[in-house]
C-alpha positions in Angstrom: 138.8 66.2 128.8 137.0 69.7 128.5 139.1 72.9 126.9 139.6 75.2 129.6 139.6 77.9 126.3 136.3 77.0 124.9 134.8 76.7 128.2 135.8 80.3 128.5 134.8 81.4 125.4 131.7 80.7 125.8 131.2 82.1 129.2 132.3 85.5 127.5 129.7 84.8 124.9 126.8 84.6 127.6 127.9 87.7 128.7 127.1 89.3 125.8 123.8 87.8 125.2 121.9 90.0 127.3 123.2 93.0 126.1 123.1 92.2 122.2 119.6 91.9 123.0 118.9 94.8 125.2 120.0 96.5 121.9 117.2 94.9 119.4 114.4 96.1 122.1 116.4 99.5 122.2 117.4 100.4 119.1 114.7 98.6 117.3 111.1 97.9 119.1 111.4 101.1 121.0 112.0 103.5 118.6 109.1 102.0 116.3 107.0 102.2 119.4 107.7 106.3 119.9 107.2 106.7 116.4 103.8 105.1 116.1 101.1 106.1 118.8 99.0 103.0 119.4 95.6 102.3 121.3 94.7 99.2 122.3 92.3 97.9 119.5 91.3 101.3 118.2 92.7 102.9 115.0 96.5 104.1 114.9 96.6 108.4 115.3 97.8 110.0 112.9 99.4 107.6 110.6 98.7 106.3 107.0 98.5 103.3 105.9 101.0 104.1 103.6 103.7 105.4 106.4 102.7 102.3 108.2 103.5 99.4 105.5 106.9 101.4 105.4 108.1 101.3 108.6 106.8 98.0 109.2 108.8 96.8 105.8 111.5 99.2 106.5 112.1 97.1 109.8 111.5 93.9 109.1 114.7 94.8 106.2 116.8 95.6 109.2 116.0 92.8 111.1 116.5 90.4 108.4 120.0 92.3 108.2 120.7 91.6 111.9 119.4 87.9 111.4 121.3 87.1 108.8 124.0 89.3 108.9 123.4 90.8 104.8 120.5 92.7 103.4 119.6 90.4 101.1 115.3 90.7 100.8 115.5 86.6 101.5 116.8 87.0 104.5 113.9 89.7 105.2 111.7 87.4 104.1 113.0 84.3 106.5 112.9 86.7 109.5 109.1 87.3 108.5 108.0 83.2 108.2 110.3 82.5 111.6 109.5 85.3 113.7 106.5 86.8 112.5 105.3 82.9 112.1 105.4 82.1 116.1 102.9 85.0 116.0 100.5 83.9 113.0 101.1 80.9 111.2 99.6 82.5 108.0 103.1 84.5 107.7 105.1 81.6 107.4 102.7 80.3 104.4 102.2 84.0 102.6 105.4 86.2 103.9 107.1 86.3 100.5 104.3 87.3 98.9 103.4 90.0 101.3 107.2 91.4 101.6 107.5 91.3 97.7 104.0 93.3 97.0 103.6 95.5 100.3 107.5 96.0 100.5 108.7 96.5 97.2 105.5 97.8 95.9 106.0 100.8 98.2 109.3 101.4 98.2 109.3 101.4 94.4 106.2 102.3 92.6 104.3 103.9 96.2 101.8 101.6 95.8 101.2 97.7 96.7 101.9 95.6 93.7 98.8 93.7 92.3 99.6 89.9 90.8 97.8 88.5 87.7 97.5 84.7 88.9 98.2 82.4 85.8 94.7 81.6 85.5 93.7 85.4 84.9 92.6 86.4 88.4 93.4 89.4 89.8 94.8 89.7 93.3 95.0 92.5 95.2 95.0 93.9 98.8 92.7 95.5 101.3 93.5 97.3 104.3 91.8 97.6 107.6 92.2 98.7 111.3 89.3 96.3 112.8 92.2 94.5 115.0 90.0 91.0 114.4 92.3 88.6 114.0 89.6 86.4 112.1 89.2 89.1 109.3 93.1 89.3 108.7 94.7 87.7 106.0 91.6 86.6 104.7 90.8 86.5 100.7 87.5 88.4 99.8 85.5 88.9 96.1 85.3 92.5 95.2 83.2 93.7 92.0 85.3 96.5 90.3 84.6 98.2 87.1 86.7 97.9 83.8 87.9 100.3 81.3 85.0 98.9 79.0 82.4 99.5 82.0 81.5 95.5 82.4 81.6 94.5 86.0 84.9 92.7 86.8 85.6 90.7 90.2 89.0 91.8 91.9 90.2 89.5 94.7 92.2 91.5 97.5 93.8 89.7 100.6 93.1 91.8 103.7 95.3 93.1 105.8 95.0 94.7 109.4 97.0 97.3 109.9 97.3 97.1 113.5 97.1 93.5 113.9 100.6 93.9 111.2 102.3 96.7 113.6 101.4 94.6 116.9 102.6 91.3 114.9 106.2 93.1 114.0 106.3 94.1 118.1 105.8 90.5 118.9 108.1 88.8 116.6 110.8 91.2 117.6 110.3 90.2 121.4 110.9 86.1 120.0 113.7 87.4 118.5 114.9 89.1 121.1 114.7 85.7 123.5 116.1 84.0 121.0 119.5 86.3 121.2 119.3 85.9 124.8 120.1 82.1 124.4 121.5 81.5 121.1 125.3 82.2 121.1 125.5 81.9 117.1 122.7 84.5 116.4 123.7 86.9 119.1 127.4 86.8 117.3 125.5 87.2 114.3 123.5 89.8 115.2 126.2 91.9 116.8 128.7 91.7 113.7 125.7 93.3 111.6 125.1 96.2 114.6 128.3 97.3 114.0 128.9 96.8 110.4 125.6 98.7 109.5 127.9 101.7 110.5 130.7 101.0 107.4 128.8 101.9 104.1 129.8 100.7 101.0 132.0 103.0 99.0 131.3 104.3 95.8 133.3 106.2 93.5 132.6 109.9 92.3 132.8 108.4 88.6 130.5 105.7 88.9 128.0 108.1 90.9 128.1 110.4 87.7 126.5 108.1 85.4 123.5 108.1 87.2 120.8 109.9 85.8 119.9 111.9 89.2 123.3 112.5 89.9 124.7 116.4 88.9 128.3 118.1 89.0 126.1 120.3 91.7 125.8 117.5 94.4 129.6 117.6 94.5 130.2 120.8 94.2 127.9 121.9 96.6 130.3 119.5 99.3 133.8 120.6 97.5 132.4 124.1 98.3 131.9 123.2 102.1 135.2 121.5 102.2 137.3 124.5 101.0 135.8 126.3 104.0 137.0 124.2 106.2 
């Protein structure tokens, strides 16, 4: 005998479905899209490669935040080998490695991190805006000089900068299907779109003791709020 209650439930849930997801290609892939003009194969306009690791990082931490429903980085990191996997295998083998040097590396230190493997070789990254899918993700020898002046051989992974942006695009579209037919990751996903809009508190106090914190950052609002 079949609960008439579940049975409803769960035609309430489909209801939602479309409409969770109508909110990932509107609130997510459309807005990345308007911020990033994009020509076929040819070169991004007017955009670094800098700006463009960002925002592609930048998202995929949101996305891992509606997957999972926290903003751990491993749940970044499991949104990049699912999603960003259907698109190119390669992520699925290399997408903690990639999110932990290209992410981290610019949101911390502004520059990708380089890895000293534990036999001494260096590994580091190249970028490029070819769009050939056969030159991406691809290791290369690269002859660099020392401090000393001897010749020293770098090894950098390549990276397509355009193939990476039109990657993200397409992984957010298999998520997207995904939340049209999954009634645990649309719930998921919806929790997090509204929870993203309750901040964590912090206390005045604990603020203080941060270096970059000053009495002036407060007063500056206490000022404001007398006003009021």
């Amino acid at each position: 005998m079949t609960n008439p209650n579940s049975d409803e439930e769960e035609r309430v849930k489909a209801m939602y479905r479309p409409g969770n997801a109508k909110l990932v290609t509107e609130y997510v892939k459309e807005p990345l899209q308007e911020m990033i003009h994009y020509e076929g194969e040819r070169a991004f306009l007017r955009a670094s490669d800098d700006l463009l690791m960002l925002l592609v990082f930048t998202y995929i931490d949101l996305l891992g935040y509606f997957y999972r429903g926290d903003s751990k980085s491993i749940y970044a990191v499991e949104f990049i080998r699912e999603y960003l996997g259907r698109v190119d295998q390669r992520y699925v083998e290399v997408g903690g490695l990639l999110y932990h040097c290209l992410r981290h590396g610019m949101v911390h230190l502004a520059t990708p991190k380089r890895i000293k493997l534990e036999d001494g070789t260096m590994l580091d990254f190249s970028f490029h805006r070819s769009g050939r899918r056969e030159d991406y993700l691809k290791t290369m020898r690269y002859p660099e000089k020392s401090a000393t002046g001897t010749i020293v051989y770098i090894y950098r992974l390549s990276l397509d900068m355009p193939l990476l942006y039109q990657d993200l695009l397409s992984a957010i579209d298999e998520y997207t299907e995904d939340i049209k037919v999954n009634h645990e990751l649309s719930d998921v996903f919806a929790k997090a779109f509204i929870t993203r809009r309750k901040p964590e508190k912090e206390k005045e106090e604990v603020l203080l003791r941060k270096s970059y914190i000053q009495d002036s950052d407060f007063a500056f609002i206490r000022e404001q709020i007398s006003k009021l």
